[in-house]
N, C-alpha and C positions, 0 to 999 in steps of 0.2 A: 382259735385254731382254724376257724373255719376262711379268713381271710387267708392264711398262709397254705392251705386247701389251694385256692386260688392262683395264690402265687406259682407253685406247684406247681400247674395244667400251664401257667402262662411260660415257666422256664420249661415244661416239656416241648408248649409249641416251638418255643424260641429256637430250641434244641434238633426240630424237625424240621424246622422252616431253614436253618444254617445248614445240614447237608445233604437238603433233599438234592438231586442230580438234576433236575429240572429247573431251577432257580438260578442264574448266574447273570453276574453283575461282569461288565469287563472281561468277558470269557473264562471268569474263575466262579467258584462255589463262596459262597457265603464263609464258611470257616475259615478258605483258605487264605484272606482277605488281611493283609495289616494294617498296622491302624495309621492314619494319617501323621506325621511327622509334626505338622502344623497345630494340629488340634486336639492330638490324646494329651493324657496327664501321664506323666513320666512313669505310672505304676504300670499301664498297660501296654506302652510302644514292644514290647517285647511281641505278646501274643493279639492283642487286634481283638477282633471278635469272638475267639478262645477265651481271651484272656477275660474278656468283659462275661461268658455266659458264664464264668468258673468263680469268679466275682458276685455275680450273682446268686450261685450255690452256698457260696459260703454263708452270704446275707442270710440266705433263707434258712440255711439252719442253725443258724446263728438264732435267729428270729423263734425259731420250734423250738430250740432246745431251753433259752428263755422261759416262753411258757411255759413248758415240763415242768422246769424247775421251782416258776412261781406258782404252780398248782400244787407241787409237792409241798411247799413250804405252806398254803395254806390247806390244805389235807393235815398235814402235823398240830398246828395251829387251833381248827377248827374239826376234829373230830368226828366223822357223819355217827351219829348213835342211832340205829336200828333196832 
């Protein structure tokens, strides 16, 4: 958990860093940005750097919710007796 902690802070930066108003590449913002024609993979042409941080939410809880679920199964499993 404590690596997906991590990950966490790293997609909140990601998150801060795409539309802080002081950052601009090409005289656009970081979000507003799409993705290269040449070089995305056909799942992200759509949304660019949207599309890649919403990509990365998914991961990540995809990744949390995993755990959850493998902790659950051994809580059942392995009973704490107190």
């Amino acid at each position: 958990m404590r690596s997906i902690g991590l990950a966490q802070r790293a997609l909140d930066k990601m998150i801060t860093r795409a539309t802080d108003p002081r950052k601009k590449t090409f005289g656009k913002q970081l979000y507003q940005h799409g993705p290269s024609s040449r070089f995305a993979p056909t799942l992200t042409r759509a949304g660019g750097v949207v599309a890649e941080i919403a990509k990365s939410r998914m991961e990540l809880d995809q990744a949390r919710l995993l755990v959850i679920t493998a902790a659950n199964q051994v809580r059942r499993v392995f009973p704490l007796h107190v």
